[in-house]
BAFI-3210 file (N, C-alpha, C; in Angstrom, 3 decimals, decimal comma, padded with zeros to 6 digits):
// residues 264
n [1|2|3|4|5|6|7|8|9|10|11|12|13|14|15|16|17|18|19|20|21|22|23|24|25|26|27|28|29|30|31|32|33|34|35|36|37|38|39|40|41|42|43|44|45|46|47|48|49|50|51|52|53|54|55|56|57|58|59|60|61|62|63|64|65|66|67|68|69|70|71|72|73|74|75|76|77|78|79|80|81|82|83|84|85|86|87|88|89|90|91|92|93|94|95|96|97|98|99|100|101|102|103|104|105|106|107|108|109|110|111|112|113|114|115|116|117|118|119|120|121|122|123|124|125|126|127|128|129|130|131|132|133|134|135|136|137|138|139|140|141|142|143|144|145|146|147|148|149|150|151|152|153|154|155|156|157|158|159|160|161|162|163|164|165|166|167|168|169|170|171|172|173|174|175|176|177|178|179|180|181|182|183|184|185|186|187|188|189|190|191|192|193|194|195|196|197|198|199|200|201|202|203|204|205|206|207|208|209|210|211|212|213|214|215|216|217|218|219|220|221|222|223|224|225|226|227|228|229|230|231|232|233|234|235|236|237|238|239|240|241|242|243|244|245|246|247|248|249|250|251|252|253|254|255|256|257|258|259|260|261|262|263|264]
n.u [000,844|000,477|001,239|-001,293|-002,930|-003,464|-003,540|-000,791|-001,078|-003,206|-004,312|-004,474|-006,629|-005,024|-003,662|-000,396|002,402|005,285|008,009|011,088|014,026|015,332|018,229|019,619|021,736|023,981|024,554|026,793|028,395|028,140|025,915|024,050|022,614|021,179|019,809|017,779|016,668|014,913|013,293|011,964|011,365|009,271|007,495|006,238|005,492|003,439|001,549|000,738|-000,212|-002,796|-004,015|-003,743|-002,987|-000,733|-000,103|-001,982|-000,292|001,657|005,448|008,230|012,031|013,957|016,288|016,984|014,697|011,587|008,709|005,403|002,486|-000,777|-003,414|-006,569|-008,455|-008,634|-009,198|-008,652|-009,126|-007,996|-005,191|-004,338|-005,484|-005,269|-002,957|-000,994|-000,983|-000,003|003,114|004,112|004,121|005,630|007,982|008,625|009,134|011,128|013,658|014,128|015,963|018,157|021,074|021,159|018,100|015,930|014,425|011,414|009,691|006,757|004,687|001,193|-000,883|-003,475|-004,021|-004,428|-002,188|000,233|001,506|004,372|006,875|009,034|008,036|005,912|004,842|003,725|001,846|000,492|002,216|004,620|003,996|003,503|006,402|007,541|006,222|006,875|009,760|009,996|011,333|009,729|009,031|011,139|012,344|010,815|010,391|013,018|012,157|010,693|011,942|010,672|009,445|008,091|006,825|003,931|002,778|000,282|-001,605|-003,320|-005,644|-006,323|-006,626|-008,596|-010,570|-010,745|-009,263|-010,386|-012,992|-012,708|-012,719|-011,733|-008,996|-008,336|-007,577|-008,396|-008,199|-005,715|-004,125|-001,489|-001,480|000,199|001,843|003,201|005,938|006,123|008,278|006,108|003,782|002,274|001,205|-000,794|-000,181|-000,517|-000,003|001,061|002,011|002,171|000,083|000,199|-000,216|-001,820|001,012|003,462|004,207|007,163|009,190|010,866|014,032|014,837|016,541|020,664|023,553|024,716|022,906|022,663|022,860|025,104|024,455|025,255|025,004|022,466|020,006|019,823|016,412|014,682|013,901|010,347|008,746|008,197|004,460|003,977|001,692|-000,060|-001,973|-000,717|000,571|003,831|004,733|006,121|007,880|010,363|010,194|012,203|012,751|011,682|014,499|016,222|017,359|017,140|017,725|016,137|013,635|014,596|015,490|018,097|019,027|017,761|014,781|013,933|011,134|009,254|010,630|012,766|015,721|019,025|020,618|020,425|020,880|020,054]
n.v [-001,196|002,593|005,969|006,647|004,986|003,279|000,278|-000,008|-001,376|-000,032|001,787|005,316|007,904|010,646|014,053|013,935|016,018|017,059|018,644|019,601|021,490|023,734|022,711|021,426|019,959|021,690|023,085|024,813|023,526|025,278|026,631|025,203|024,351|026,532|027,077|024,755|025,936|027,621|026,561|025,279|027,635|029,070|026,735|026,064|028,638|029,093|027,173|027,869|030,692|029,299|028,087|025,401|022,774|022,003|019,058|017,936|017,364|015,090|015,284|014,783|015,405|015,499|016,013|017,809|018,760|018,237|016,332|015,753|014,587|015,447|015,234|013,679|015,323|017,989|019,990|019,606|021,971|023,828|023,621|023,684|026,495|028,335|028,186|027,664|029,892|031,672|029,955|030,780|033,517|033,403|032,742|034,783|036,895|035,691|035,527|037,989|038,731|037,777|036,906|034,950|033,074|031,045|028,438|025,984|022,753|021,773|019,165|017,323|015,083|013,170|010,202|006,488|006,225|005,010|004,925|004,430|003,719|004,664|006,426|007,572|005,896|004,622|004,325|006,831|008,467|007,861|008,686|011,990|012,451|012,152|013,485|016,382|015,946|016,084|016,363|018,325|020,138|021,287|022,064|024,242|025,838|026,815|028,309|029,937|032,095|031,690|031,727|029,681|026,421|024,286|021,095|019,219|015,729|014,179|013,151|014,476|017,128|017,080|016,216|018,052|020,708|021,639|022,568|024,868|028,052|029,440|030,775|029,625|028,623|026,984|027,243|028,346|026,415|024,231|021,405|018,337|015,610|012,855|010,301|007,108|004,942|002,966|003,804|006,028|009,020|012,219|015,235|018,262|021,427|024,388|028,170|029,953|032,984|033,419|033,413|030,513|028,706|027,842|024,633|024,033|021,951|019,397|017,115|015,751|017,840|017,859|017,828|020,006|021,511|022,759|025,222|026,781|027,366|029,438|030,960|032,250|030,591|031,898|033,977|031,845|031,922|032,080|029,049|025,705|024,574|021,152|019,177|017,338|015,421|013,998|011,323|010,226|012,711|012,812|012,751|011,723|010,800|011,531|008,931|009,750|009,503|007,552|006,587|006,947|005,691|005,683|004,281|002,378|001,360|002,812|002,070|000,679|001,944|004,412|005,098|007,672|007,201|008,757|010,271|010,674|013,579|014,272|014,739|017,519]
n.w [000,000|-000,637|000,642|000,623|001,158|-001,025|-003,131|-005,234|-007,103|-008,132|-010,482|-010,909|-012,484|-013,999|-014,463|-016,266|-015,993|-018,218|-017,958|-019,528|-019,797|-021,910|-023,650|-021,935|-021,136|-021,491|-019,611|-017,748|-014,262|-012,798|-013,417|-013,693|-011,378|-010,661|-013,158|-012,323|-010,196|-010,709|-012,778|-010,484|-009,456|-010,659|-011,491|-009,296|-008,142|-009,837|-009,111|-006,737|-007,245|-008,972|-007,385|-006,820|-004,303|-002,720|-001,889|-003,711|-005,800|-007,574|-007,529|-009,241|-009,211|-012,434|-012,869|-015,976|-015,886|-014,200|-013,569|-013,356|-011,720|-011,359|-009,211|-010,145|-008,719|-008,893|-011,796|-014,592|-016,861|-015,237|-014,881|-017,777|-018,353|-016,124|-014,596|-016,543|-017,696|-015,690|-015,178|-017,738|-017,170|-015,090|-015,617|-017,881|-016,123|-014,778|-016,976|-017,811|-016,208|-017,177|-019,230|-021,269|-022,056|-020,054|-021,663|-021,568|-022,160|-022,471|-021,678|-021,854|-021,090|-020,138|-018,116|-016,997|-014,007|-012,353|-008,964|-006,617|-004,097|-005,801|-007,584|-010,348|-013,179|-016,336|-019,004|-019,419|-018,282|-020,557|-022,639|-022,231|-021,249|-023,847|-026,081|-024,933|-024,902|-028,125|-030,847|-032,518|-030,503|-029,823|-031,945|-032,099|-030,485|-030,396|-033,259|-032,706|-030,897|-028,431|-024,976|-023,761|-024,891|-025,026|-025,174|-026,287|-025,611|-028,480|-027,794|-025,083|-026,193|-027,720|-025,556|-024,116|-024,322|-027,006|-026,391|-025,453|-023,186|-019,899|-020,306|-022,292|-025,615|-027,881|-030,794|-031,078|-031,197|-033,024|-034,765|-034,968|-036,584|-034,709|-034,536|-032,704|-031,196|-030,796|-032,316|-034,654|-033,485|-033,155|-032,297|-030,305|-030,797|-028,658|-028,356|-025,519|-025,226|-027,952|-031,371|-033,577|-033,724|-036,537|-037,775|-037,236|-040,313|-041,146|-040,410|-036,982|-035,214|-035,225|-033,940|-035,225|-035,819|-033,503|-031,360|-028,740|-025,294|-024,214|-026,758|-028,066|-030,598|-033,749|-034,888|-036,978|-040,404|-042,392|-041,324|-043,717|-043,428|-042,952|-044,199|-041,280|-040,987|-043,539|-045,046|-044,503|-043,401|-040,676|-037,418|-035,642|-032,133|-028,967|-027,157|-023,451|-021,484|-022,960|-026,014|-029,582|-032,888|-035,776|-034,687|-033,106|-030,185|-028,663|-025,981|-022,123|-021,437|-019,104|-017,372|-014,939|-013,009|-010,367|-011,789|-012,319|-013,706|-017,133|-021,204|-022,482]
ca.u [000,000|001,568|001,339|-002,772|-003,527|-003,980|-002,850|000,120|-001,426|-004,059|-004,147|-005,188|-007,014|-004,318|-003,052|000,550|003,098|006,860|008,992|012,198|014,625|016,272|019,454|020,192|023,624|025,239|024,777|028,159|028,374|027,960|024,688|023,018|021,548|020,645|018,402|017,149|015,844|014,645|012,863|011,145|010,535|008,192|006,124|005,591|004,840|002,010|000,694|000,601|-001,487|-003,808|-004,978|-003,613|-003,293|000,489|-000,821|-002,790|000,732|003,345|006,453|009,697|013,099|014,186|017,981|017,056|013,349|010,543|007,810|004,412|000,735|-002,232|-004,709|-007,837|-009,772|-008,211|-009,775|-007,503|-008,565|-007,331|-004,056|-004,188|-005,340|-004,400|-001,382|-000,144|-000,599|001,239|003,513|004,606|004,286|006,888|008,880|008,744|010,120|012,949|014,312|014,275|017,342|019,144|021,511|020,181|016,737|015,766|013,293|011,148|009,088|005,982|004,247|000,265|-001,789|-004,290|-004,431|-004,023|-001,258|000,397|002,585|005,213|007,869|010,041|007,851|005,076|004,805|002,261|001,505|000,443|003,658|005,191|003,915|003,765|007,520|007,665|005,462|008,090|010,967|009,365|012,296|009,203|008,689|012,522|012,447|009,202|010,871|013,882|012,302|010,046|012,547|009,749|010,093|007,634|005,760|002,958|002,350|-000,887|-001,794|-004,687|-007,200|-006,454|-006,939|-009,959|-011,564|-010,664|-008,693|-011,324|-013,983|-012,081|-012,552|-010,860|-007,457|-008,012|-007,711|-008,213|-007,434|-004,353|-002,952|-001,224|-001,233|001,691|001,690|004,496|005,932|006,699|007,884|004,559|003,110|001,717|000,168|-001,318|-000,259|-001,414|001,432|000,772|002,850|000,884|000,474|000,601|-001,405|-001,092|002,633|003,598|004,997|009,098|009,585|012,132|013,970|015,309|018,027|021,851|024,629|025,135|021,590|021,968|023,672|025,609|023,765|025,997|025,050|020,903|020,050|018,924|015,434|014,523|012,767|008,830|008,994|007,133|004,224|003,756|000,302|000,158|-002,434|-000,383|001,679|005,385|004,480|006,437|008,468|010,647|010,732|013,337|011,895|012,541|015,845|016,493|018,234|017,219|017,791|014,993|012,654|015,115|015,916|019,565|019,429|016,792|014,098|013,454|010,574|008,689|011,610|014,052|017,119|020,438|019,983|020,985|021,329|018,416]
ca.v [000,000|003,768|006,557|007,242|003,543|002,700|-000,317|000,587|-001,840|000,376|003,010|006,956|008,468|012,476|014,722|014,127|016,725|016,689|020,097|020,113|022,727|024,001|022,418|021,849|019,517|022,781|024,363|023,897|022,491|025,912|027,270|024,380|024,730|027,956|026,596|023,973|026,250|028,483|026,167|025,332|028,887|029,186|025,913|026,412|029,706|028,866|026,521|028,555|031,354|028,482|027,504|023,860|022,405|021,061|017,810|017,721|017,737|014,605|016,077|014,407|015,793|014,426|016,770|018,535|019,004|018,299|015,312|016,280|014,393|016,036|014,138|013,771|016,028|019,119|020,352|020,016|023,321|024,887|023,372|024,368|027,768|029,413|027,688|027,774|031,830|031,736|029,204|031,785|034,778|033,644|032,648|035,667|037,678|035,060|035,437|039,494|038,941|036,637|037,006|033,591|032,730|029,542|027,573|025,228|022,386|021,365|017,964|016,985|013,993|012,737|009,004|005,915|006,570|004,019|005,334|003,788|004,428|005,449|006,905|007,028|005,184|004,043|004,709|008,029|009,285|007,672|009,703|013,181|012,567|011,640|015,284|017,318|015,799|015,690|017,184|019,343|021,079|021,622|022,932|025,382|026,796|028,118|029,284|031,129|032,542|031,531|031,086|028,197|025,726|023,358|020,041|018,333|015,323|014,140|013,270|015,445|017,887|016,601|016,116|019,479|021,973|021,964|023,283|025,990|027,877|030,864|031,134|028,220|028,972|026,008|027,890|028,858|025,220|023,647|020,021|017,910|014,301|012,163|009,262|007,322|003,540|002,553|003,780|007,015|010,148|013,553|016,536|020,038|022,716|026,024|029,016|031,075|034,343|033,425|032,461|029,079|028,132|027,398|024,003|023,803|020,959|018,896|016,284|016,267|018,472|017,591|018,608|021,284|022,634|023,226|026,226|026,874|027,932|031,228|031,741|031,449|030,273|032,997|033,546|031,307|032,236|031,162|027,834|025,362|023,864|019,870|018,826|016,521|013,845|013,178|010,245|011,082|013,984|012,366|013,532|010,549|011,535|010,423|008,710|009,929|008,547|006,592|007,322|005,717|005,525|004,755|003,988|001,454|001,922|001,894|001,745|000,905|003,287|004,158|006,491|007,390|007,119|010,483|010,008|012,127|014,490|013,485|015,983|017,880]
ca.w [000,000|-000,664|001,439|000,800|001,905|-002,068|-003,662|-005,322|-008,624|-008,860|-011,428|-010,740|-013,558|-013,108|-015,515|-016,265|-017,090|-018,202|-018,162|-019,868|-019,828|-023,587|-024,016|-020,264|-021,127|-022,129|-018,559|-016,704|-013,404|-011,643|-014,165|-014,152|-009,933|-010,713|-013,959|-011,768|-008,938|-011,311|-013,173|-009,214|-008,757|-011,766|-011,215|-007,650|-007,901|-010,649|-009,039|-005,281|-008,025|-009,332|-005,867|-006,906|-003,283|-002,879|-001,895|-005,292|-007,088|-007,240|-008,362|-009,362|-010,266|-013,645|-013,271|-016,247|-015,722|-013,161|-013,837|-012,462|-011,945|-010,824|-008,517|-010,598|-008,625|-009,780|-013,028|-016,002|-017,338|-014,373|-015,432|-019,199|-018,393|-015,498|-014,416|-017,805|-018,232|-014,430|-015,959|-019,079|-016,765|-014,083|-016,528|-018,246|-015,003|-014,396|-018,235|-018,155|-015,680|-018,001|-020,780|-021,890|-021,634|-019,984|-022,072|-021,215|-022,866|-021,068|-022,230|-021,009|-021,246|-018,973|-017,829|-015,519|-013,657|-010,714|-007,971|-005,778|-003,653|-006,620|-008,922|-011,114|-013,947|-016,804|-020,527|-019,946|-018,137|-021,166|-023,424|-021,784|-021,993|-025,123|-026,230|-024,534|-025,764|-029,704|-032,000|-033,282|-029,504|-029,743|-032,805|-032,345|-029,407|-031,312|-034,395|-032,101|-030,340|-027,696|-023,428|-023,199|-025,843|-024,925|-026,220|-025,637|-026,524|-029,124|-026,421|-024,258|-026,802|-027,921|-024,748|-023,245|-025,317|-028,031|-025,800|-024,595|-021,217|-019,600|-020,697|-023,433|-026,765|-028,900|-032,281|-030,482|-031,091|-033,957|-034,927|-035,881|-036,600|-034,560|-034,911|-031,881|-031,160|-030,024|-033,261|-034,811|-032,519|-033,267|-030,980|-031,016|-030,133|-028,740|-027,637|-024,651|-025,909|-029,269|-032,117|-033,294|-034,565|-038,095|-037,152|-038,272|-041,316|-041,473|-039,359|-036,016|-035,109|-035,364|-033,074|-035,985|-035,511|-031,919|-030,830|-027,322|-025,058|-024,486|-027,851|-028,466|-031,686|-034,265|-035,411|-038,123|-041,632|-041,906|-041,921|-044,067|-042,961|-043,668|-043,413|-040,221|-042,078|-045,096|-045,061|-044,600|-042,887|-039,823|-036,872|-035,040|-030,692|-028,595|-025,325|-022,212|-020,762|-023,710|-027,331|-030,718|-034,240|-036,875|-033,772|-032,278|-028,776|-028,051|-024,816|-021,886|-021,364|-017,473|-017,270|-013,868|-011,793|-009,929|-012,098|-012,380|-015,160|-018,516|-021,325|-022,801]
c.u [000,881|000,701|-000,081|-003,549|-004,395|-003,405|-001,954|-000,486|-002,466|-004,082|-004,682|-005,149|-006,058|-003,664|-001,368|001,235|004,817|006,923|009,950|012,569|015,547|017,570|019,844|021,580|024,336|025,236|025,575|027,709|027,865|026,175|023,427|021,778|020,885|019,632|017,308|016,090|014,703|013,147|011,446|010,382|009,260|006,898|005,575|004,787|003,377|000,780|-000,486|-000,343|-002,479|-004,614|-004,808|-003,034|-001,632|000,192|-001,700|-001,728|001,907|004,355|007,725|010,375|013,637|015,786|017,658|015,558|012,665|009,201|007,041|003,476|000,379|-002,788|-006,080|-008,695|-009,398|-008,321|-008,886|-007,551|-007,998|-005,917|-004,010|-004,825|-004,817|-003,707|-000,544|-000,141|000,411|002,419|004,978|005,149|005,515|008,324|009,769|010,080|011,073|013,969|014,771|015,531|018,280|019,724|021,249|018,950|016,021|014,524|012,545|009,879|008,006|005,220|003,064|-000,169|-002,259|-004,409|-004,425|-002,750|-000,465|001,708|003,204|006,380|009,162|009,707|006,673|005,459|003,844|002,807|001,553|001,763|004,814|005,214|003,664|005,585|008,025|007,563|006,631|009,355|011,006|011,126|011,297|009,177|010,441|012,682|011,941|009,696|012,022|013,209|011,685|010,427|011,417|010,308|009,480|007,218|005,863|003,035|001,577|-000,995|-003,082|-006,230|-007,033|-007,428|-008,628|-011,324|-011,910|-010,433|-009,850|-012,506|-013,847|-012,374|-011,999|-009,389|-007,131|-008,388|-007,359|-007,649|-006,112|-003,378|-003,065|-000,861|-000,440|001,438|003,452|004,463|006,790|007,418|006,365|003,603|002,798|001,086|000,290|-000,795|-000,525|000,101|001,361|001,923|001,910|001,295|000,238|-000,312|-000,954|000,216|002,070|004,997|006,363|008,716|011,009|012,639|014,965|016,205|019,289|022,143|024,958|024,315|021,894|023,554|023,948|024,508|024,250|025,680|023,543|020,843|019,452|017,756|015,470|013,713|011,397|009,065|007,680|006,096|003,464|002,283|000,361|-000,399|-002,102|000,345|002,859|005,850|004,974|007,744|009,093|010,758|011,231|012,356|012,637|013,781|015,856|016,997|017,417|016,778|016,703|013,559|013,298|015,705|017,365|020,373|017,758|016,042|013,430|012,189|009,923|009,669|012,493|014,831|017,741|019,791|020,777|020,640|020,223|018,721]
c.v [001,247|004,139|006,709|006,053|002,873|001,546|000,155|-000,309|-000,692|001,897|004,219|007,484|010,208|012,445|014,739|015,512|017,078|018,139|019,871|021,317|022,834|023,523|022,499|021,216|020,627|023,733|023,480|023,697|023,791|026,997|026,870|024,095|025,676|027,512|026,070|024,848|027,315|027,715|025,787|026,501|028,846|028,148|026,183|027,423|029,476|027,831|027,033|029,636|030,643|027,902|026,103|023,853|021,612|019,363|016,966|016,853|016,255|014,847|015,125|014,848|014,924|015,390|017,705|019,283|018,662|017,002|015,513|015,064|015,275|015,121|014,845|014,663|017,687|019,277|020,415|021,385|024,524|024,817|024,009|025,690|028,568|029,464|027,943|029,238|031,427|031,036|030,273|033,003|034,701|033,016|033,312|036,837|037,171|035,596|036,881|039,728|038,506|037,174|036,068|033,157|031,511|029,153|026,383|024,737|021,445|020,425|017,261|015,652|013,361|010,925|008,171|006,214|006,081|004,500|004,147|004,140|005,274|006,484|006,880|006,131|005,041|004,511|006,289|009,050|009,056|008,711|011,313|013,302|012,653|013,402|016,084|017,550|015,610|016,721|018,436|020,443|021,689|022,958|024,659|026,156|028,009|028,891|030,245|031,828|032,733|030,707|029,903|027,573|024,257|021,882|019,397|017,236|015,160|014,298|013,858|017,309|018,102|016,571|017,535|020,603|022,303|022,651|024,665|026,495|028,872|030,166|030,053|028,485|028,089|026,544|028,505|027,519|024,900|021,885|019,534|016,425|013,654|011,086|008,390|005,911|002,759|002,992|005,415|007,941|011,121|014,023|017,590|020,842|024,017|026,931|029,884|032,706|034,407|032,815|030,907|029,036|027,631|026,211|023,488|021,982|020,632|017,234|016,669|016,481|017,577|018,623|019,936|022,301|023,765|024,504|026,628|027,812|029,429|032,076|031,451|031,388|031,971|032,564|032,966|031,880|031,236|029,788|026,788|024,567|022,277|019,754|017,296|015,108|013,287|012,419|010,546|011,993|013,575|012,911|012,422|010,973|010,421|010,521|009,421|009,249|007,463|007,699|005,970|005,942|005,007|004,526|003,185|001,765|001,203|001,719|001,573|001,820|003,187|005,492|006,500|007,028|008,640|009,175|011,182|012,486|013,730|014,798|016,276|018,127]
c.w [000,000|000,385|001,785|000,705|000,307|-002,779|-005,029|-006,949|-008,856|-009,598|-011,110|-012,012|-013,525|-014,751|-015,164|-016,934|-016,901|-018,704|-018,027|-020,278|-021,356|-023,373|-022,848|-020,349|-021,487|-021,248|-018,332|-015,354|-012,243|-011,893|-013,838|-012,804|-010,237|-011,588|-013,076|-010,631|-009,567|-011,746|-011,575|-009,222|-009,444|-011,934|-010,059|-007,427|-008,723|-010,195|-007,092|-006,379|-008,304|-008,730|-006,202|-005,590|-003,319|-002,514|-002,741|-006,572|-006,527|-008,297|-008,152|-009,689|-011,323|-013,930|-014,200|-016,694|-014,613|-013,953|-013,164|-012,544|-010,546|-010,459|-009,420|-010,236|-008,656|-011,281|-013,434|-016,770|-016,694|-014,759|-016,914|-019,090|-017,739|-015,027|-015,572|-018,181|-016,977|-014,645|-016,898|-018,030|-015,689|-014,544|-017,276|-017,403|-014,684|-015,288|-018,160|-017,356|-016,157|-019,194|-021,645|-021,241|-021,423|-020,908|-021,450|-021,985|-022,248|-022,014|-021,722|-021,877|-019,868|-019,180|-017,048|-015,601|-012,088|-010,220|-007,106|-005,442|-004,318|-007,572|-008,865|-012,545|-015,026|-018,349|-020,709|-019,326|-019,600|-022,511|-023,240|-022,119|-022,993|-025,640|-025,837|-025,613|-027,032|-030,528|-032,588|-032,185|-029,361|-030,671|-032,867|-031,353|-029,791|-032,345|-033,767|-031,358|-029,100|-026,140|-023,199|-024,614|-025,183|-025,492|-025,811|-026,472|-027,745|-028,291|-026,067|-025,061|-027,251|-026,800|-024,161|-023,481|-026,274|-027,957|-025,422|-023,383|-020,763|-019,758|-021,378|-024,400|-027,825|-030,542|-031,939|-030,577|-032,722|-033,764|-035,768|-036,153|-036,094|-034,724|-033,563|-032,072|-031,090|-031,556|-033,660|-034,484|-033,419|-032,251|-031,192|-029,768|-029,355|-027,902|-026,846|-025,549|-027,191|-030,072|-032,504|-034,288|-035,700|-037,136|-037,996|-038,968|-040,900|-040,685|-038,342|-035,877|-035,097|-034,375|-033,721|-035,841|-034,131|-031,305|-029,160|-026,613|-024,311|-025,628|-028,530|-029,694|-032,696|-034,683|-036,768|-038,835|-041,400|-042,489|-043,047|-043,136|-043,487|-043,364|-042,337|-040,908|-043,110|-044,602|-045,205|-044,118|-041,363|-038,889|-035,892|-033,651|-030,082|-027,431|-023,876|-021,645|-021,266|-025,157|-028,168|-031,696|-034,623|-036,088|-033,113|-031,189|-028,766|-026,909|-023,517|-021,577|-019,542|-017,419|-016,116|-013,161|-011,582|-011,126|-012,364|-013,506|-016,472|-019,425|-022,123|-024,570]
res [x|x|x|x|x|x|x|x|x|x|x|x|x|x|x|x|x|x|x|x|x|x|x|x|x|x|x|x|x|x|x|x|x|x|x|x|x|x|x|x|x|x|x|x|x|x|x|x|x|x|x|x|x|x|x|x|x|x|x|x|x|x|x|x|x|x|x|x|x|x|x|x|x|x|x|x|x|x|x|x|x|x|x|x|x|x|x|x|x|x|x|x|x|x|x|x|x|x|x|x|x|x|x|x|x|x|x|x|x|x|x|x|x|x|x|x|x|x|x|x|x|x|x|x|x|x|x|x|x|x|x|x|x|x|x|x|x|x|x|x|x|x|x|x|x|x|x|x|x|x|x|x|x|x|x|x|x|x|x|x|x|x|x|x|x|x|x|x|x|x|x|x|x|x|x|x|x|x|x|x|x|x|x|x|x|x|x|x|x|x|x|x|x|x|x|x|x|x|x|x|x|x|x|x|x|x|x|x|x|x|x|x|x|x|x|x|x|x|x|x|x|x|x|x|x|x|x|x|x|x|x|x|x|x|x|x|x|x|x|x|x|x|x|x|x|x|x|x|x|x|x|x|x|x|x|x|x|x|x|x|x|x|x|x]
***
């Protein structure tokens, strides 16, 4: 049994969500606390504005991000609206002190979700990670020379985003088509603030793409956009705390557990 006298098999229906930080392997050894607490200040604080209940929230460090669920009985559009302006906005005020501007890539989906002394775990933590870490939310962040971008998934989108809501602006998201191991997803993109992204073409960055982070990338020209439902129209994402070619994992994949940081 865990801590709230539940069997530890049984699944909690909670909104997951994964926040990585832009290119965190390229903070040095004395940068990279400072990201990290930073990256604290800004959820905490959004979620102390949102009247989310710290006891609502299990939070893991992931070194170069934060791994969240929500207990079910906290409204998800409280999460996609007014956490997520608070979210942008204390984000906003961290960056204006910075000569580099932390990014961060925030990743939702709602589903079962089983806890235990190390972790969570499940399908849908699998893919919240996944969303984050997409080569397209990478991408969309540089060309937009943008502090946060979203990634929801299909359902989620579908069930909740589409309705909209205070501070939800379904025509405010763009849809991409990924491509994962597990098979083929939809995601919808959005930048707060912003209308919906023109989502970057191409395929996923190279070591050549990616610029130091002393040195932020420049803005990119408008990019094209692929249509998500055509065939080919595909975007390969690396798994959380795993690497792999073609779709082949080349190494195991641990997701739902603290681990040291690894590089973003």
């Amino acid at each position: 049994m865990d801590h709230d006298g539940m069997d530890v098999a049984e699944a909690r229906y909670e909104l997951v969500i994964s926040v990585d930080a832009r290119r965190s392997g390229e903070y040095d050894d004395v940068d990279k606390p400072r990201m990290r607490a930073r990256i604290y200040r800004v959820l905490e604080a959004a979620f102390t504005h949102a009247k989310v209940a710290r006891d609502a929230v299990h939070m893991e460090d992931r070194g170069d991000g934060v791994l969240l669920a929500v207990a079910g009985r906290i409204a998800v559009t409280r999460l996609l609206g007014l956490w997520l302006v608070e979210v942008h906005e204390n984000l906003r005020d961290e960056n204006r002190a910075l000569r580099v501007p932390l990014g961060l890539r925030v990743g939702m989906h709602v589903g079962p979700v089983r806890h235990d002394d190390r972790g969570i775990s499940g399908r849908a933590v699998d893919l919240a990670c996944r969303l984050a870490d997409s080569p397209v939310a990478r991408r969309l962040l540089d060309a937009a020379r943008a502090d946060l971008v979203l990634v929801v998934s299909d359902g989620l989108y579908e069930d909740v985003v589409s309705s909209g809501g205070k501070f939800i602006e379904p025509a405010h998201y763009a849809l991409a088509r990924l491509k994962l191991k597990e098979g083929d997803v939809n995601a919808w993109f959005h930048l707060p603030g912003r209308p919906a992204p023109m989502i970057p073409a191409g395929d996923p960055p190279t070591a050549a793409d990616v610029a130091p982070v002393s040195d932020p990338a420049p803005a990119a020209g408008p990019p094209s956009v692929p249509d998500p439902r055509t065939p080919g129209a595909h975007y390969t994402v690396h798994g959380d705390m795993s690497q792999h070619s073609d779709n082949v994992y080349q190494q195991p994949v641990h997701i739902g557990r603290i681990t040291p940081q690894r590089k973003g």
